[in-house]
ZAMARGU-4260 file (C-alpha; in steps of 0.2 Angstrom, whole numbers, plus 5000, padded with zeros to 4 digits):
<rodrens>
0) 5205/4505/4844 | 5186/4501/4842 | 5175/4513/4839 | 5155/4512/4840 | 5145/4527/4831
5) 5128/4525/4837 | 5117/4532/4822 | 5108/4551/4825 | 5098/4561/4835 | 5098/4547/4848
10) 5115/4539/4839 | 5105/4523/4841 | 5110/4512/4824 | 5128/4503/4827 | 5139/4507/4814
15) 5154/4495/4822 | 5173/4503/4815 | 5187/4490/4817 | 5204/4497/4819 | 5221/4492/4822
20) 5232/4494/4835 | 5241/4507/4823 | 5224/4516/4819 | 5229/4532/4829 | 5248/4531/4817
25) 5236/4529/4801 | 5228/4545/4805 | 5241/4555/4813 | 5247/4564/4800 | 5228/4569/4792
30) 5226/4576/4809 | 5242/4586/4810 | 5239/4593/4793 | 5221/4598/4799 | 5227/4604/4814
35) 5239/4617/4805 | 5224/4622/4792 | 5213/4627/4805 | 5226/4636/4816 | 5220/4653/4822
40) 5236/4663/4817 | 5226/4678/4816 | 5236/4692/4829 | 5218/4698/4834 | 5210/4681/4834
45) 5207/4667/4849 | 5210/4649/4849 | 5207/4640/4869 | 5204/4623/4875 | 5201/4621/4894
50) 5193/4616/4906 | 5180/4625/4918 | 5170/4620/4932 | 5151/4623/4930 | 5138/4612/4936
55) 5150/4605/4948 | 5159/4597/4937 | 5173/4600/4926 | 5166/4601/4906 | 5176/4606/4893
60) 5177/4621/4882 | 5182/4627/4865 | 5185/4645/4859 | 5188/4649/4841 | 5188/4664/4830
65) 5199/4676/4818 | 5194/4693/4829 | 5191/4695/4848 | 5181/4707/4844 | 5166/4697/4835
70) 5150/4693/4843 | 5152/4677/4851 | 5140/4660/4847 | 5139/4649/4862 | 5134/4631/4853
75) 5125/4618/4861 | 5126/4602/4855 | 5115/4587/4852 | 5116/4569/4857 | 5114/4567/4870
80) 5131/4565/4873 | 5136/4568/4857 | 5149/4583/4856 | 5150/4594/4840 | 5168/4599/4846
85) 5176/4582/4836 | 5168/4588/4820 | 5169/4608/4821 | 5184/4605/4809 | 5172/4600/4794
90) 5161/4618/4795 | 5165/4630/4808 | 5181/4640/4799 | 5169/4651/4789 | 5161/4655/4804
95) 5176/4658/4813 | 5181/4673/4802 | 5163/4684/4807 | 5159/4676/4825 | 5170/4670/4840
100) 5161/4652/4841 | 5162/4643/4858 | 5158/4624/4862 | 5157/4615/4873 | 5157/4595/4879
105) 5142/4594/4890 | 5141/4584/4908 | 5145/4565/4902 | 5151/4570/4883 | 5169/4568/4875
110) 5181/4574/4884 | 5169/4580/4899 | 5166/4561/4901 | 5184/4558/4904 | 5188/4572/4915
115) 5174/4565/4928 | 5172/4552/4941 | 5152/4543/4934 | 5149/4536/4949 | 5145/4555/4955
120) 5137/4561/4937 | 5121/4549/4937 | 5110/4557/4948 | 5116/4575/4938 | 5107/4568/4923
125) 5092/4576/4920 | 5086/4591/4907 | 5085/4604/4920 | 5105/4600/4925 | 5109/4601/4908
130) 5101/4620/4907 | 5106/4625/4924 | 5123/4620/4917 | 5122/4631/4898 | 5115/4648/4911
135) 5133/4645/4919 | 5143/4645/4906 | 5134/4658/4899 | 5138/4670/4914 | 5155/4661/4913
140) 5160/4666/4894 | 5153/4683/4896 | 5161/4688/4912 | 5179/4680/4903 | 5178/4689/4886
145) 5169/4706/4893 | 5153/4703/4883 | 5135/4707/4887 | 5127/4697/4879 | 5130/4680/4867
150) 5121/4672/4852 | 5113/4654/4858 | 5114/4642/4844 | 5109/4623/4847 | 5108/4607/4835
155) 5094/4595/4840 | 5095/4589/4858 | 5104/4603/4860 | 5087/4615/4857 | 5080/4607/4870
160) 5092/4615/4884 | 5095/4630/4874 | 5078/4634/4874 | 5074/4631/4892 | 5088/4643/4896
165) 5083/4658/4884 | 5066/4657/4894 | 5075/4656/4911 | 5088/4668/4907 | 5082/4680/4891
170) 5096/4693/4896 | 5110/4683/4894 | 5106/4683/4873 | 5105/4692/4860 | 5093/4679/4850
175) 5090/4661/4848 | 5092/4649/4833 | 5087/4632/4833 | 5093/4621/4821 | 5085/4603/4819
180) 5075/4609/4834 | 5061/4599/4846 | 5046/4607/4849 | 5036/4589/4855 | 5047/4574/4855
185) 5031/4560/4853 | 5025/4572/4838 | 5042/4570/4830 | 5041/4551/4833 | 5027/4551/4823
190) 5030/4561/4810 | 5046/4554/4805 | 5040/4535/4809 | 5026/4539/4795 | 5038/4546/4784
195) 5048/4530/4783 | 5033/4519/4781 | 5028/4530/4768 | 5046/4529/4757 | 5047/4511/4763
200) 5029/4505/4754 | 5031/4518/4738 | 5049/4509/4733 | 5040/4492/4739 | 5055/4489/4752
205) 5046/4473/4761 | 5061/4471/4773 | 5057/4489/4779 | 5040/4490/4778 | 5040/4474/4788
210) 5050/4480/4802 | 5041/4496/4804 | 5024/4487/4805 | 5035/4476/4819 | 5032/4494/4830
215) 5015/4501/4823 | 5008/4514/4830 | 5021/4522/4834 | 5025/4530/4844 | 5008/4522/4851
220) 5002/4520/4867 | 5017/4506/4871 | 5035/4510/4881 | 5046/4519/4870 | 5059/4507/4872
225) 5077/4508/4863 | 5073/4493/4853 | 5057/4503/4847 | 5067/4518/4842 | 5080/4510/4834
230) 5069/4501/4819 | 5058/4519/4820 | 5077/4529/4816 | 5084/4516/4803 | 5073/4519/4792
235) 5072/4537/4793 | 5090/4539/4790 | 5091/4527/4776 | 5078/4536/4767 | 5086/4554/4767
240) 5079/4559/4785 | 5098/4563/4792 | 5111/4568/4778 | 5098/4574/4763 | 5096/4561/4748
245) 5111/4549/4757 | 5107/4534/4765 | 5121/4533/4777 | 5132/4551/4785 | 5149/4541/4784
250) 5157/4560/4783 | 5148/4564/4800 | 5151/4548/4810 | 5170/4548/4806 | 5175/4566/4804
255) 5179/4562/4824 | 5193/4550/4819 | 5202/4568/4810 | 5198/4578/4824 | 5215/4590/4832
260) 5203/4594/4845 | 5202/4571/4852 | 5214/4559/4857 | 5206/4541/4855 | 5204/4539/4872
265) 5192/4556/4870 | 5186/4547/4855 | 5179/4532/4864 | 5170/4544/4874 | 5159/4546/4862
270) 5152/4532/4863 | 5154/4527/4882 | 5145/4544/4885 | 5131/4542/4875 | 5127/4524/4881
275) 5130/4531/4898 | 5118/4544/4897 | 5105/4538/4888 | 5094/4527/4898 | 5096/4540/4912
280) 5089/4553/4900 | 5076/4545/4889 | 5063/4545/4898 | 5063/4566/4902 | 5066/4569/4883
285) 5051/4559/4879 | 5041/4570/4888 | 5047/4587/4882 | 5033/4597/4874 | 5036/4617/4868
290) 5018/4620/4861 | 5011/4625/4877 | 5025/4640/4873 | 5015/4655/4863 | 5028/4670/4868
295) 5050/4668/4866 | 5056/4684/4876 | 5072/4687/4863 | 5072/4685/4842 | 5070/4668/4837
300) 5077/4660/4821 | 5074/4641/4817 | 5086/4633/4804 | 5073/4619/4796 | 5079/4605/4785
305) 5067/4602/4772 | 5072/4582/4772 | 5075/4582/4791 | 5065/4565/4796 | 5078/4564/4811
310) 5071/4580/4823 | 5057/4584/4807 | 5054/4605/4803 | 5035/4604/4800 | 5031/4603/4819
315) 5043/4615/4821 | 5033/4627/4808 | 5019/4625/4813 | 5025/4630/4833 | 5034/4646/4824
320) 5018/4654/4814 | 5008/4654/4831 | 5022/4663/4839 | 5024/4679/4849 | 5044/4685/4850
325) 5050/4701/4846 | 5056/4694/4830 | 5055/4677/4823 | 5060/4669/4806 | 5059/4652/4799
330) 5075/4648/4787 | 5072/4632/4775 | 5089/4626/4770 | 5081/4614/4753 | 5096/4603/4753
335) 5098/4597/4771 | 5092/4586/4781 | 5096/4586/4800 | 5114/4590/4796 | 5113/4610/4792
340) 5130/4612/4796 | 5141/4601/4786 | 5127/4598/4775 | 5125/4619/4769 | 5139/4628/4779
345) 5136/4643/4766 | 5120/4646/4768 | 5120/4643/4786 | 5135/4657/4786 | 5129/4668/4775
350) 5111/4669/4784 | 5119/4670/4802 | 5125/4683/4793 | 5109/4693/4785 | 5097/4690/4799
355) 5106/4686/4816 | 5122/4694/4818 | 5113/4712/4815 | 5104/4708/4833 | 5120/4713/4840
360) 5123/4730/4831 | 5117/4742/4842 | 5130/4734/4855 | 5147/4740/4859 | 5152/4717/4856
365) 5151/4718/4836 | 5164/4730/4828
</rodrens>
């Protein structure tokens, strides 16, 4: 089995795995002990994979938690085409225990990818799809577990569908949190090219400063081309700007190959899905710009890395203080950078906790 991890928010930067024929043997056992760990035993608890059709399409979905009876998180993933229902094993237990967390693989991700024909799915690849698509399942989920409402959570791409559906559809929520969110993709190009040039020319990396200069400006006035965004997230990443103070995320990119939830088949996906999707997406995502947005119709929480050079917090900052919602809260997580969930599941349990799970008390959902 060969797998190809493309390297964060875009998964850009190959990271080439070579495995034997007997790779899926070698981690069979890992996997079943996981498996049993993170079995939902609870007699009041959930635990469903299937599929549904939304969009048109079937897309996969995941439902996990200790008590039915818990305010339910609909997560969005990021990507594109990158599905965090392979690596929900490394953070989401916790969560699991005070929430009923559901996932899903979006249109051309993981196992969605598989469970469609793609000579159909191109012309469906487009941002508004993609929200169109998170507004069904909403209704879906809600109408399925009896709830009125659900807490929206996204992780980077993610944010951007999530928060084009809280604006389209405010009464499906109860409130909003963004972690590693977009506010202005070209902004975020900029900002996290110049912190790598910065890094680069204070530790006197020539090799790096070299290649960055290869692109400047950037983003420019010149094509945003995947060669261009390649070199302009290397260096990023190697400098802290995805896992904080690690140069590579091996635990992310491979947590996949532990997964209960994927075969390898759904494990190639990954990859197909994101180079699949890509091209067809790139140029929408370039162009997506939330500042013009000065009022959020439901409470509004943003989960900001302080090292996050992927999808960086200071745009995201300064958007928040110029506001209006009815309530709105910026959490800095200091030790993170785009990867809030594996990289501080604590804190990120224990303030879901604090500040978002009381917007659900005065409903009949939280027990």
């Amino acid at each position: 089995m060969k797998i190809i991890l493309l390297v964060s928010f875009w998964f850009l930067t190959n990271a080439v795995v070579g495995q034997s024929p007997n790779a899926g043997k070698e981690y069979q056992m890992s996997r079943m002990i996981i498996s049993d760990l993170d079995s939902i035993v609870s007699p009041n608890g959930i635990q469903e994979n299937y599929e549904v059709i939304v969009g048109g399409i079937r897309q996969w979905v995941y439902v996990r938690g200790q008590n039915k009876n818990n305010p339910v998180i609909l997560f969005i993933h990021g990507g594109p085409a990158s599905p965090m229902s392979p690596v929900m094993w490394t953070f989401q237990r916790p969560l699991e225990e005070y929430f009923t967390v559901v996932q899903y693989d979006q249109r051309a991700a993981g196992k969605t990818f598989n469970s469609n024909d793609t000579n159909g799915l191109a012309r469906t690849i487009h941002i508004d799809q993609y929200v169109k698509d998170a507004i069904e399942l909403t209704e879906q989920i809600e109408k399925k577990y009896q709830r009125k409402k659900v807490i929206l959570v996204a992780h980077s791409w993610g944010t951007v569908i999530a928060m084009n559906a809280a604006i389209k559809r405010p009464d499906l929520f109860y409130a909003y949190v963004g972690i590693g969110q977009v506010i202005n993709t070209r902004d975020n190009e900029r900002v996290s090219f110049q912190f790598a040039l910065d890094e680069a020319r204070l530790k006197h990396n020539d090799t790096a400063v070299k290649e960055l200069m290869s692109i400047a400006p950037y983003p420019g006035n010149q094509p945003i081309t995947r060669e261009r965004i390649i070199i302009a997230r290397k260096w990023p990443q190697y400098y802290g700007g995805l896992s904080a103070y690690r140069t590579q995320s091996r635990y992310y990119f491979y947590a996949p190959l532990l997964s209960p939830e994927y075969d390898e088949k759904d494990i190639d996906a990954i990859d197909q899905g994101n180079s699949y999707t890509l091209g067809k997406i790139l140029d929408e995502f370039l162009n997506v710009d939330f500042k013009p947005v000065h009022k959020f119709p439901i409470p509004i929480f943003m989960f900001m890395g302080r090292h996050d050079y992927t999808t960086p917090s200071e745009p995201t900052r300064q958007w928040l203080d110029n506001l209006d919602a009815p309530v709105k809260k910026g959490i800095w997580f200091e030790n993170s950078a785009h990867l809030i969930p594996m990289e501080e599941p604590g804190k990120m349990l224990v303030t879901l906790l604090t500040e978002v799970r009381p917007m659900t008390v005065q409903n009949s959902d939280t027990p």
